[in-house]
C-alpha positions in Angstrom: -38.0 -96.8 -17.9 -38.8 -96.3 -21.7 -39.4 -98.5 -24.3 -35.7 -97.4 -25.6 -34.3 -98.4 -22.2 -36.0 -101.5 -22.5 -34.6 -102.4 -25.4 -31.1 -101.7 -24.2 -31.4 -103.9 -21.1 -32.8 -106.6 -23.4 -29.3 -106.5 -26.0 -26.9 -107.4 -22.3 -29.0 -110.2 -22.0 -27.8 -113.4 -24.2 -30.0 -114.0 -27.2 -31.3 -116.7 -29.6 -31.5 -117.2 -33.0 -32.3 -116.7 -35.8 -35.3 -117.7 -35.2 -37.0 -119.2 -38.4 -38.1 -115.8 -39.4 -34.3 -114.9 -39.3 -34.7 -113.0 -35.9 -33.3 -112.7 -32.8 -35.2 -112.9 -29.3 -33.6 -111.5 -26.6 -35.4 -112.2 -22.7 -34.7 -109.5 -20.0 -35.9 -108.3 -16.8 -37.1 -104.9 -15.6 -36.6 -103.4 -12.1 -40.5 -102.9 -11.9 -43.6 -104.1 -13.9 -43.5 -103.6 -17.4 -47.1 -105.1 -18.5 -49.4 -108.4 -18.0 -48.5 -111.3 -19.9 -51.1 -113.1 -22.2 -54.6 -114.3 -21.0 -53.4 -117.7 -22.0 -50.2 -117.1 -19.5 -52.9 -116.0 -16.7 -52.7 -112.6 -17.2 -50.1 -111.8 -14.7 -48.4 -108.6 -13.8 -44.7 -109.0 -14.8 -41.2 -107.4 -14.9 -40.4 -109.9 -17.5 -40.5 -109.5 -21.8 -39.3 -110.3 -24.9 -37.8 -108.3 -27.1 -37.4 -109.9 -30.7 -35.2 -108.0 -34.0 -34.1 -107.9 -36.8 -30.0 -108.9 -37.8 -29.4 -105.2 -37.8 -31.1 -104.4 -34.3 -33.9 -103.2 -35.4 -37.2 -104.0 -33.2 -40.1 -106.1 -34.4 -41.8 -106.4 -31.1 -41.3 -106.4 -27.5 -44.2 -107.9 -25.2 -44.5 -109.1 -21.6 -43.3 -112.1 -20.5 -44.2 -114.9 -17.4 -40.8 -114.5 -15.4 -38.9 -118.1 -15.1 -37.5 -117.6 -11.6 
């Protein structure tokens, strides 16, 4: 899976915002790993991310994630 695919799974998912930067976060799910989240989230492997843009779809960032269930 490619950072494009990612992306793609992200925008079937439901997403929030604006946020107060007038973006849009979208959480998704991967069918395998996709990175480690943050030292301060335990540095975990996870299938998990973010994927925050623009109001016209464009990307700002996409990072890894601690899964919720």
């Amino acid at each position: 899976m490619d950072l494009d695919d990612l992306v793609d799974e992200a925008n079937k998912c439901p997403c929030n915002g604006p946020n107060k930067d007038g973006d849009f976060e979208c959480e998704a799910k991967a069918d395998k790993p996709v990175g480690r989240t943050s030292k301060d989230s335990g540095a975990e492997i996870t299938s998990c991310y973010l994927v925050v843009q623009d109001r016209w779809g464009g990307v700002r960032t996409r990072y890894p994630i601690p899964c919720k269930d």
